[in-house]
Backbone as JSON Lines, residues from 0, in Angstrom:
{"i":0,"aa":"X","n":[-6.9,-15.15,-12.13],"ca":[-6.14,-14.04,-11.6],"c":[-6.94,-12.76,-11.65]}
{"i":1,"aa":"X","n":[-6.52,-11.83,-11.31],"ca":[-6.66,-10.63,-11.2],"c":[-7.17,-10.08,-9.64]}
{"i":2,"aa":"X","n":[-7.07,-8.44,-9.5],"ca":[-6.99,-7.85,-8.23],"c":[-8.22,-8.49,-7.87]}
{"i":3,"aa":"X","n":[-8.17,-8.23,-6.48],"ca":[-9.32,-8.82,-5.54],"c":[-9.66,-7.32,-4.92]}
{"i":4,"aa":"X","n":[-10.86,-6.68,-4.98],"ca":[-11.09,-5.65,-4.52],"c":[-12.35,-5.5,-3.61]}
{"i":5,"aa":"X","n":[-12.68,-5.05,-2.08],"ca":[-13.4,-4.63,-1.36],"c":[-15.05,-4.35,-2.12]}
{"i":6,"aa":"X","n":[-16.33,-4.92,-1.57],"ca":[-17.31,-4.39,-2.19],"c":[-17.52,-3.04,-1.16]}
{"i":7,"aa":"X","n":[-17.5,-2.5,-0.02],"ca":[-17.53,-1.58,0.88],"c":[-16.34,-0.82,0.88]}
{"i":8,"aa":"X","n":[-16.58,0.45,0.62],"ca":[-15.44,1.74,0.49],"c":[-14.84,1.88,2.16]}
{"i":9,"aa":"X","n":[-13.78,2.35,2.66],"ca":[-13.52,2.36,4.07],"c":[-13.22,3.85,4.11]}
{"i":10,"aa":"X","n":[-13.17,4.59,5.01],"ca":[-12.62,6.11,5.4],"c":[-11.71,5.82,6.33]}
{"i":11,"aa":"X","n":[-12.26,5.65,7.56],"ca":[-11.18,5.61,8.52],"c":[-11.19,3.79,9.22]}
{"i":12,"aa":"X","n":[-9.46,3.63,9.07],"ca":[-9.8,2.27,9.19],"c":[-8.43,1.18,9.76]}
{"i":13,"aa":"X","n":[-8.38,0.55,10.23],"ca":[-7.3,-0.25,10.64],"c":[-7.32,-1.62,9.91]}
{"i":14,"aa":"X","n":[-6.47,-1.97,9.04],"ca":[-6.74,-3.44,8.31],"c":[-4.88,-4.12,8.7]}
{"i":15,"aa":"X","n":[-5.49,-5.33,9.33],"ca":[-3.95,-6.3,9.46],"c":[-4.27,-7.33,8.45]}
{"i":16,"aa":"X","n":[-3.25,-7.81,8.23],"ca":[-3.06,-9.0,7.02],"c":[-1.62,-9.79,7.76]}
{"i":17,"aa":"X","n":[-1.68,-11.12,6.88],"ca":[-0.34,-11.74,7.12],"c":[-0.16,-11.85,5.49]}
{"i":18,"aa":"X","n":[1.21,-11.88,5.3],"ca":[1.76,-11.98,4.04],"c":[3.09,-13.07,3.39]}
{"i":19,"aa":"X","n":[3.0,-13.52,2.35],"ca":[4.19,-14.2,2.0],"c":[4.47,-14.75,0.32]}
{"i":20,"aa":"X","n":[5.52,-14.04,0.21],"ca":[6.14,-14.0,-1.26],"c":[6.74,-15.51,-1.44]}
{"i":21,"aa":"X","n":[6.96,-15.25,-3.16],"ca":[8.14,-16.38,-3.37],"c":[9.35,-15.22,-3.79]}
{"i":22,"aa":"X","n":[10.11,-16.03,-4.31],"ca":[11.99,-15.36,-4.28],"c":[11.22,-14.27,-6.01]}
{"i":23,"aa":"X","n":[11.49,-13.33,-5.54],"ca":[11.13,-12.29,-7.14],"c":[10.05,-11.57,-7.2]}
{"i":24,"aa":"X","n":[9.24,-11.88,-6.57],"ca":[7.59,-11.54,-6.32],"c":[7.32,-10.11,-5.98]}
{"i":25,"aa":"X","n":[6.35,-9.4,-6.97],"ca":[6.3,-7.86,-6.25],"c":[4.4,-7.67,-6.54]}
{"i":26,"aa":"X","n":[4.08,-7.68,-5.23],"ca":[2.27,-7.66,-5.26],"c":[2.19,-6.0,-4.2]}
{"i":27,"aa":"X","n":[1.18,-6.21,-4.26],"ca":[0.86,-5.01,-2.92],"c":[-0.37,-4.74,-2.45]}
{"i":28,"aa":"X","n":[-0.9,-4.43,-1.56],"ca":[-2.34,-3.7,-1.13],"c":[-2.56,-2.45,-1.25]}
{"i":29,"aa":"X","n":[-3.84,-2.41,-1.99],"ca":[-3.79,-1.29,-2.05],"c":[-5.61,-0.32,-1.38]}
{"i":30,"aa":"X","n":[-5.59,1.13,-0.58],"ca":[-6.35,1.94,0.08],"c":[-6.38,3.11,-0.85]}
{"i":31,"aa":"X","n":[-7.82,3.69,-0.61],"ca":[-8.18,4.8,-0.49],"c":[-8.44,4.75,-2.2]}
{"i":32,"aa":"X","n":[-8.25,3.43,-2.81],"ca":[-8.82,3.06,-4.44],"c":[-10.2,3.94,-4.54]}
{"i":33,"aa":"X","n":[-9.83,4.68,-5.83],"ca":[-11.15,5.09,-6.39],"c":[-11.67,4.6,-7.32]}
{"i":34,"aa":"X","n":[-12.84,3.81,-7.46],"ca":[-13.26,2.96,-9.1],"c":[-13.03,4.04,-9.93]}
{"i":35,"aa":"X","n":[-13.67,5.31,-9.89],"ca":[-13.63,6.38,-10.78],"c":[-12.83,6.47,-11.34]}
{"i":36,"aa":"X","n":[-11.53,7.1,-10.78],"ca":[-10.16,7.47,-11.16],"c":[-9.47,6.24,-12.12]}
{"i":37,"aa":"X","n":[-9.98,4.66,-11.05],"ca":[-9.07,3.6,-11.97],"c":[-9.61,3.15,-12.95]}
{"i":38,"aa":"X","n":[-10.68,3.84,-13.5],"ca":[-11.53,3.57,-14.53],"c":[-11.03,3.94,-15.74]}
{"i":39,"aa":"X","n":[-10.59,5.62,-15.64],"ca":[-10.16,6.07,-16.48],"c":[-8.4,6.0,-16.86]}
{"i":40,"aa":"X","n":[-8.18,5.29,-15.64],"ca":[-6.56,5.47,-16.19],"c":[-6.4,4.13,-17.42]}
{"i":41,"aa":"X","n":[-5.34,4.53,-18.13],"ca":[-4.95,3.65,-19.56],"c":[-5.17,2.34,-19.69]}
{"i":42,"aa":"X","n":[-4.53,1.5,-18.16],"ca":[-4.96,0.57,-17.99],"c":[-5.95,-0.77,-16.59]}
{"i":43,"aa":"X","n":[-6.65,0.35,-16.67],"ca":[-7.9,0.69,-15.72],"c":[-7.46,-0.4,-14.35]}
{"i":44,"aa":"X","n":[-5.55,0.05,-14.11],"ca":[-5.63,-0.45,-12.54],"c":[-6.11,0.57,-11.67]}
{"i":45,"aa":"X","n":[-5.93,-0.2,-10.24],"ca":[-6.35,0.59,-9.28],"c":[-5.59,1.51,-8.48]}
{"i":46,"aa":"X","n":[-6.06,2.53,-9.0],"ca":[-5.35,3.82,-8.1],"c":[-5.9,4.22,-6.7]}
{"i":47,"aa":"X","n":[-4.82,4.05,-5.77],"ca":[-5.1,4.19,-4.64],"c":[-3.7,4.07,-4.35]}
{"i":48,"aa":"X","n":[-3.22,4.4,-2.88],"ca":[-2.22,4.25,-1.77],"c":[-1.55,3.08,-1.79]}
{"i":49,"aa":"X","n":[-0.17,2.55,-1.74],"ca":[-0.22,1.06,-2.12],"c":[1.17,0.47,-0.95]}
{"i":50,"aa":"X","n":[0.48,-0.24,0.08],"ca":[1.67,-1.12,1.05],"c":[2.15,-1.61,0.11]}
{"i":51,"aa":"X","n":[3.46,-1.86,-0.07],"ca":[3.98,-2.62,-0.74],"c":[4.61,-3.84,-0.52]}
{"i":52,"aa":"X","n":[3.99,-5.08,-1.62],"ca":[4.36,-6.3,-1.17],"c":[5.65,-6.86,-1.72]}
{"i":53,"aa":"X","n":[6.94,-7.42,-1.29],"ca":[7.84,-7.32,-2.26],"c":[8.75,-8.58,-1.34]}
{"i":54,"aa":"X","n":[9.67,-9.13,-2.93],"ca":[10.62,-9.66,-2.45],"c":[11.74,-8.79,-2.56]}
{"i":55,"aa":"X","n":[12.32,-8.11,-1.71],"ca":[13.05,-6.71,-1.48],"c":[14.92,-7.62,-1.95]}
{"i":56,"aa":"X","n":[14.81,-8.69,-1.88],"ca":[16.42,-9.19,-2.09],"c":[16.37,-9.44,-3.51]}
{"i":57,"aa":"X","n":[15.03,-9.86,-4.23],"ca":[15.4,-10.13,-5.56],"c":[14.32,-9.36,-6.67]}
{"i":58,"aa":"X","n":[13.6,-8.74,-6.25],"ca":[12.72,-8.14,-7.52],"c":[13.58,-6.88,-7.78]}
{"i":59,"aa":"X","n":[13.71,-6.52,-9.24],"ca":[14.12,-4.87,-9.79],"c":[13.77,-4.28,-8.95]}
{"i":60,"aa":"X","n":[12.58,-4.45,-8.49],"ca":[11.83,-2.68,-7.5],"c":[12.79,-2.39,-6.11]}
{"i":61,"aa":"X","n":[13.75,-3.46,-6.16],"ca":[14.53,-3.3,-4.44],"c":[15.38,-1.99,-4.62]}
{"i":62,"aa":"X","n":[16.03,-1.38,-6.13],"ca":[16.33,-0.41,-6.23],"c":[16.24,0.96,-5.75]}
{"i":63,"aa":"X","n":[14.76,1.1,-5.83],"ca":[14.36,2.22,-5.6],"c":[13.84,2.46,-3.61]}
{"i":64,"aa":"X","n":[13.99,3.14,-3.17],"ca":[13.58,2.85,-1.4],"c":[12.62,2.82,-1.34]}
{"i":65,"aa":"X","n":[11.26,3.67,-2.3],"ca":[10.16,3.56,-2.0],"c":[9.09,2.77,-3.02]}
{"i":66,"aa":"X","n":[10.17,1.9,-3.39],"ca":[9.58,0.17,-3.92],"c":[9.24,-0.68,-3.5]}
{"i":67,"aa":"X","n":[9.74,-0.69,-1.93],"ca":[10.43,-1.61,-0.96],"c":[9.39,-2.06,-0.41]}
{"i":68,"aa":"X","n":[9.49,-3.51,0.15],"ca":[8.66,-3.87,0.99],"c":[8.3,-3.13,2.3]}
{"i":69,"aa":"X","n":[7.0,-2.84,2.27],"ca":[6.05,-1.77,3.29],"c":[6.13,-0.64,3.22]}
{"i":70,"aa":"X","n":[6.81,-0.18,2.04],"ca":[6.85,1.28,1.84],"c":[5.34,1.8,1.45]}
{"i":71,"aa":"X","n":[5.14,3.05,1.75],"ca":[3.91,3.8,0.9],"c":[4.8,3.89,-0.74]}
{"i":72,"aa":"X","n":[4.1,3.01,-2.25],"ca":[4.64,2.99,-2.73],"c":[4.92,4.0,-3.89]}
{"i":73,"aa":"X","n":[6.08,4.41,-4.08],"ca":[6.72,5.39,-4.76],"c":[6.83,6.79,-4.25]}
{"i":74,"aa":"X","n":[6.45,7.16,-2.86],"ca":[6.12,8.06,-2.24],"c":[7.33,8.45,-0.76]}
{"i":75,"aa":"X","n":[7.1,6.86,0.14],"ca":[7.28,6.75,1.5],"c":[8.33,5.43,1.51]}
{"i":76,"aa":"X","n":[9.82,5.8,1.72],"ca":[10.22,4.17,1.81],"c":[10.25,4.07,2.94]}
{"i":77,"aa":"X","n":[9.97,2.18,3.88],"ca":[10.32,2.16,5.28],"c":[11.25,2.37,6.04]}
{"i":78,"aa":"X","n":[11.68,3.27,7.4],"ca":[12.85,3.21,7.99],"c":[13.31,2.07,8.55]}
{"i":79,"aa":"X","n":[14.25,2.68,9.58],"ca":[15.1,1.75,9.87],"c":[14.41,0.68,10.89]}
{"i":80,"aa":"X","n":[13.31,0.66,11.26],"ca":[12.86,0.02,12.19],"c":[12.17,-1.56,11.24]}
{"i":81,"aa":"X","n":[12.21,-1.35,10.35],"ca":[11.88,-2.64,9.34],"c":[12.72,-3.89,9.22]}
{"i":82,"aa":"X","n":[11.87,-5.26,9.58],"ca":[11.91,-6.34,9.81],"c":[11.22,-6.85,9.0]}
{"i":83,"aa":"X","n":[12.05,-7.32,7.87],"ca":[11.08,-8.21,6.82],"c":[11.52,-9.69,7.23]}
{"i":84,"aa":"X","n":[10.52,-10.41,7.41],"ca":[10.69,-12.11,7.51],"c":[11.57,-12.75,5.86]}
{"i":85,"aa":"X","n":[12.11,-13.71,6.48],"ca":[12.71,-14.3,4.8],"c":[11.72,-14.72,3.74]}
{"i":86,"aa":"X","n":[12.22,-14.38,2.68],"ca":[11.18,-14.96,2.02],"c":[10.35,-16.29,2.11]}
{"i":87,"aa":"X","n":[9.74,-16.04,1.81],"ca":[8.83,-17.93,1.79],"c":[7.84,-17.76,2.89]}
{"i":88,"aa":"X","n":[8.28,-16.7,4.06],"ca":[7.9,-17.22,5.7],"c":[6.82,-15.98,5.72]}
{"i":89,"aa":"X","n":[5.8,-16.15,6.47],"ca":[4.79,-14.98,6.42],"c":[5.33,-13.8,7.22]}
{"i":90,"aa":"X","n":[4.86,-12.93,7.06],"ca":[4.95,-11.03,7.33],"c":[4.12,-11.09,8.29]}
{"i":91,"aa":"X","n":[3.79,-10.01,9.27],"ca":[2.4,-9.65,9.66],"c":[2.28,-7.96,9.49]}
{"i":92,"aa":"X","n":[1.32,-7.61,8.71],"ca":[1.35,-5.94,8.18],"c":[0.19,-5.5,8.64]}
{"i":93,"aa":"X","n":[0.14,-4.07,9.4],"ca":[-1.21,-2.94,9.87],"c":[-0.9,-2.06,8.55]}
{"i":94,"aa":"X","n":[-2.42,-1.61,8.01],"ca":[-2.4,-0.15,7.48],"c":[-3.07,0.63,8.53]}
{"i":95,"aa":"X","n":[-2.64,2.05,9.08],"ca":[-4.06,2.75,9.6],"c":[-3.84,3.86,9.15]}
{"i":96,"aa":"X","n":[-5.13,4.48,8.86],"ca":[-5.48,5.95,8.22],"c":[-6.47,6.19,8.8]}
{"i":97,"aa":"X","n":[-6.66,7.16,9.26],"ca":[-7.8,7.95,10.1],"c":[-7.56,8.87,10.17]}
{"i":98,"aa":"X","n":[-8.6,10.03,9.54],"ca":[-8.45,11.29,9.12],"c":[-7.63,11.9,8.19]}
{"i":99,"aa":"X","n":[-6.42,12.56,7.87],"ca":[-5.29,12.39,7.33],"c":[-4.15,12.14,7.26]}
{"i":100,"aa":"X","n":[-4.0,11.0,8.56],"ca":[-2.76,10.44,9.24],"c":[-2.86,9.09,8.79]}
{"i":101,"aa":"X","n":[-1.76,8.84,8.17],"ca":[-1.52,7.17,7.6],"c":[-0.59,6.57,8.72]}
{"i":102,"aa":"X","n":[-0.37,5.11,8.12],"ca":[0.64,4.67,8.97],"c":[0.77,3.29,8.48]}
{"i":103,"aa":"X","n":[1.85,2.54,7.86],"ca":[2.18,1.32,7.78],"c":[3.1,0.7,8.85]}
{"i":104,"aa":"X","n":[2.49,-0.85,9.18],"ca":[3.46,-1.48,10.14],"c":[3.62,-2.82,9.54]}
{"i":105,"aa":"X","n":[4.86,-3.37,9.92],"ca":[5.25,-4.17,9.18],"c":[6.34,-4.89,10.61]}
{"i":106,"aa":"X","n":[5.44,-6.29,10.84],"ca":[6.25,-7.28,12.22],"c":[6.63,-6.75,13.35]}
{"i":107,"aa":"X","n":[5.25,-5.61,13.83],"ca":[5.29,-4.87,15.14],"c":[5.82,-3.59,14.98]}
{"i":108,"aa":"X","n":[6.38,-3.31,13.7],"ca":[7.14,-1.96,13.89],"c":[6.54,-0.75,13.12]}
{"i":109,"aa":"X","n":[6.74,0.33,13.74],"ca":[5.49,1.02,12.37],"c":[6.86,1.56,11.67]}
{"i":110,"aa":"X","n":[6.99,1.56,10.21],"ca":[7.81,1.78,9.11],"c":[7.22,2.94,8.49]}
{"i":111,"aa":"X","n":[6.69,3.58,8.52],"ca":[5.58,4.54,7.43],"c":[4.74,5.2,8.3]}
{"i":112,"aa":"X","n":[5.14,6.71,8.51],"ca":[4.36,7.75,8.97],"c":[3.7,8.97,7.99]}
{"i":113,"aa":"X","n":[3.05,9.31,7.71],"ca":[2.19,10.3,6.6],"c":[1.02,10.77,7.4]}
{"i":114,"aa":"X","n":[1.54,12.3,6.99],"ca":[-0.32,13.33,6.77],"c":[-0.34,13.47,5.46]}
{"i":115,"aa":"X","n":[-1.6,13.8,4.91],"ca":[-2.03,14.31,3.98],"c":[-2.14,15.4,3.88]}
{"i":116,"aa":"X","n":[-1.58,16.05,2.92],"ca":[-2.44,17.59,2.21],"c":[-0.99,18.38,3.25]}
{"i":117,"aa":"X","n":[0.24,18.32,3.62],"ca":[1.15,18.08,3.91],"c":[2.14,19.18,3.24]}
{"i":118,"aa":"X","n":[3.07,19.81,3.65],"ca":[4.02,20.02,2.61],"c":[4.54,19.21,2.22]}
{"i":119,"aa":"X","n":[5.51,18.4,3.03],"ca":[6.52,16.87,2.58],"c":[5.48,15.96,1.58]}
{"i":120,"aa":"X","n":[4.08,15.41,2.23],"ca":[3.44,14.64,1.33],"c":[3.22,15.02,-0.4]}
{"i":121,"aa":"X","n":[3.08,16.5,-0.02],"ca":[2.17,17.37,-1.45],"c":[3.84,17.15,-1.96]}
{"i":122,"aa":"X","n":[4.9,17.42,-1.66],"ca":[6.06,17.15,-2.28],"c":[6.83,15.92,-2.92]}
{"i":123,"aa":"X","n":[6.69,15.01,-2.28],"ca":[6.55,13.43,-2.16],"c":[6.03,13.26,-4.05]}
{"i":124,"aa":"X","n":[4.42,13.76,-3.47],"ca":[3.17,13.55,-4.83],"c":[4.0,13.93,-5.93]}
{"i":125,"aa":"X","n":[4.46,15.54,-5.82],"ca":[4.56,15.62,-6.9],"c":[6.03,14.88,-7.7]}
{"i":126,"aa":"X","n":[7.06,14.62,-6.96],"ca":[8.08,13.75,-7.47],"c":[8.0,12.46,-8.04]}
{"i":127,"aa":"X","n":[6.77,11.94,-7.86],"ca":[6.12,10.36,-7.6],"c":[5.37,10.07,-9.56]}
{"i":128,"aa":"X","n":[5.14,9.19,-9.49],"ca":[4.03,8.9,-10.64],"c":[2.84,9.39,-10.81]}
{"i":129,"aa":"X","n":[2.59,9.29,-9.72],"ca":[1.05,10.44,-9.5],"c":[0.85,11.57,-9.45]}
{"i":130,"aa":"X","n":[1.84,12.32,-9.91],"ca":[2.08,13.8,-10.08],"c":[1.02,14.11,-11.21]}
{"i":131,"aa":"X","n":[0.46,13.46,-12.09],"ca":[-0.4,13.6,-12.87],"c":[-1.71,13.2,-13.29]}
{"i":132,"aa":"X","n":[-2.06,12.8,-11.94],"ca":[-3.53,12.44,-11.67],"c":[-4.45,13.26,-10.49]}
{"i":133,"aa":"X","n":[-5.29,13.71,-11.26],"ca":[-5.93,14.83,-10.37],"c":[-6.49,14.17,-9.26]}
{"i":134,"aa":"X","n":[-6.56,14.5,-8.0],"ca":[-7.63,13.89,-6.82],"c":[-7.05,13.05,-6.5]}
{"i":135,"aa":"X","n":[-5.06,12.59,-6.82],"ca":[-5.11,10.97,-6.24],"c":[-5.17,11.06,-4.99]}
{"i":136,"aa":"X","n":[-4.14,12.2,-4.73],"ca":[-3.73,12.15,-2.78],"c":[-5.58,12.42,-1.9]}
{"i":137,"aa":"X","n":[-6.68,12.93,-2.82],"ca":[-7.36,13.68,-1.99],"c":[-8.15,12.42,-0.93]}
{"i":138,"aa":"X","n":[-8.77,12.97,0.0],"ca":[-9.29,12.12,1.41],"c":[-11.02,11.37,0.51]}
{"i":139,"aa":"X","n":[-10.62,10.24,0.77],"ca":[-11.91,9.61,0.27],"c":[-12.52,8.4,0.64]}
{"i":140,"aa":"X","n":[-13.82,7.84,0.65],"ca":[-13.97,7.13,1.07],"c":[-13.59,6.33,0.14]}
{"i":141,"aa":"X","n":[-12.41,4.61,0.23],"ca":[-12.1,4.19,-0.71],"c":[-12.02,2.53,-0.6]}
{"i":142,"aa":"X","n":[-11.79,1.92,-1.9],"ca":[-11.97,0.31,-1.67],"c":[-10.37,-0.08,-1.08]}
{"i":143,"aa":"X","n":[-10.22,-1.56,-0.39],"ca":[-8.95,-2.31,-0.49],"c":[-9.07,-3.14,-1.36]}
{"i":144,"aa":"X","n":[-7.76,-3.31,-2.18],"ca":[-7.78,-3.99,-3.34],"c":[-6.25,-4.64,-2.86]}
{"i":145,"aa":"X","n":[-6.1,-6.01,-3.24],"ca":[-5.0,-7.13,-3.39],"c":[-4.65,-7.28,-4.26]}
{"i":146,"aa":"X","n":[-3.57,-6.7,-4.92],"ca":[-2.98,-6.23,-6.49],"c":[-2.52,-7.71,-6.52]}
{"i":147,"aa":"X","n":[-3.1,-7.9,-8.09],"ca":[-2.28,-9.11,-8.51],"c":[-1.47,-8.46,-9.8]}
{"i":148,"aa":"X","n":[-0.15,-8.52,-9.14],"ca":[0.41,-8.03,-9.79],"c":[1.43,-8.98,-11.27]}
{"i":149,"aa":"X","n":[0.96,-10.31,-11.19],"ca":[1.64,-11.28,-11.91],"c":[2.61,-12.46,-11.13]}
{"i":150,"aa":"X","n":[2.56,-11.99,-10.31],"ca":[3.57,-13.03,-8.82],"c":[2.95,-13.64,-8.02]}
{"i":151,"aa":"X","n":[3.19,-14.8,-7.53],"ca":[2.78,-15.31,-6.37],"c":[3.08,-14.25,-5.4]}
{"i":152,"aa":"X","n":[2.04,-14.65,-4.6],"ca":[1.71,-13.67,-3.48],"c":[0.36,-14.5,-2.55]}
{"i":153,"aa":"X","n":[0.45,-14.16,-1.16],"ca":[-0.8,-15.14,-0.43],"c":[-0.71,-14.42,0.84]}
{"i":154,"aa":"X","n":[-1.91,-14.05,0.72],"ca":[-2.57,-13.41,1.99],"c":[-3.54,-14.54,2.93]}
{"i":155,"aa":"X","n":[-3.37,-13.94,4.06],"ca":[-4.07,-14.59,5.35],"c":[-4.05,-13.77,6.54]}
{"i":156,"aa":"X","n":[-5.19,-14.12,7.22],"ca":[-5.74,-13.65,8.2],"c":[-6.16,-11.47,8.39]}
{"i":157,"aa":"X","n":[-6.86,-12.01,7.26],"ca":[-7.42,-10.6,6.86],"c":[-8.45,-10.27,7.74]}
{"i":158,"aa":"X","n":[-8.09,-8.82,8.57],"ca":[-9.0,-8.4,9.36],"c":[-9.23,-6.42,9.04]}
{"i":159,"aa":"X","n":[-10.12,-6.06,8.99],"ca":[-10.44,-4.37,8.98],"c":[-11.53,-4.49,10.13]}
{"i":160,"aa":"X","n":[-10.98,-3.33,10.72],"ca":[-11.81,-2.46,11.58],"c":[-12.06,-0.89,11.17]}
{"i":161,"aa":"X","n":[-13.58,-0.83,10.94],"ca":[-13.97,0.78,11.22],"c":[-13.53,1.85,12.3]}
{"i":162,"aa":"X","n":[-12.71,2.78,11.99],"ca":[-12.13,3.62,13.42],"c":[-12.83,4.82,13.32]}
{"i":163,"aa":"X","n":[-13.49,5.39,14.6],"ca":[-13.47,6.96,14.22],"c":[-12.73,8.02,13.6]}
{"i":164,"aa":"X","n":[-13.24,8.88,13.64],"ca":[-12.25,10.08,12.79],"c":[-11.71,10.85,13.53]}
């Protein structure tokens, strides 16, 4: 076990994945990871931006909106345009960030719109967990990492593309 993380940092970038939980399961992907930062935190995970992978009917995290499956997590929950497949059955998820415009999609629909450096975002931050980590929100070149978060979880058909800025 443990995270699976990118040897090449990305800036601007489009990555699709297919995804699929079991019943309870809460994993996620995670962008814009800094080794630095997750070096020093307590328990040297990876800090970065995090799609979130989830079984949204049965894990604790369905509580919160921005727990949720494809949310930006603890930050951004998905709207109403979100189509999660049943559990067991695969997802198909886009991240894109280019420049300081994010964007999660989740089974054709984009769920998750964000700028950075933002009023709403800088507001977001500071309500969030990361209110106390210097540099998390800032623009960087950063790894993708496949949080193993203790759950089954299985990725396929992993693709990134380099985008301009």
């Amino acid at each position: 076990g443990g995270d699976l993380m990118t040897i090449p940092a990305f800036r601007n970038f489009e990555l699709e994945f297919d995804w699929k939980v079991i019943p309870g399961s809460n994993s996620g992907v995670k962008y814009n990871v800094s080794e630095e930062m997750s070096m020093k935190s307590s328990n040297h995970a990876a800090l970065g931006f995090e799609y979130q992978v989830l079984d949204d009917s049965l894990n604790e995290d369905n509580k919160i909106p921005s727990h949720r499956a494809g949310a930006l997590y603890d930050l951004i929950p998905p709207n109403d345009a979100k189509k999660l497949a049943k559990v067991g059955t695969w997802n198909h998820s886009r991240i894109v960030l280019r420049g300081n415009h994010g964007e999660h999609w989740l089974n054709g629909k984009k769920i998750v719109d964000y700028d950075l450096g933002t009023p709403r975002l800088d507001s977001l931050l500071a309500k969030s967990k990361y209110r106390t980590i210097p540099g998390f929100a800032d623009r960087r070149e950063g790894h993708i990492v496949l949080q193993d978060h203790g759950d089954a979880a299985w990725y396929k058909n992993i693709r990134i593309r380099e985008l301009k800025p």
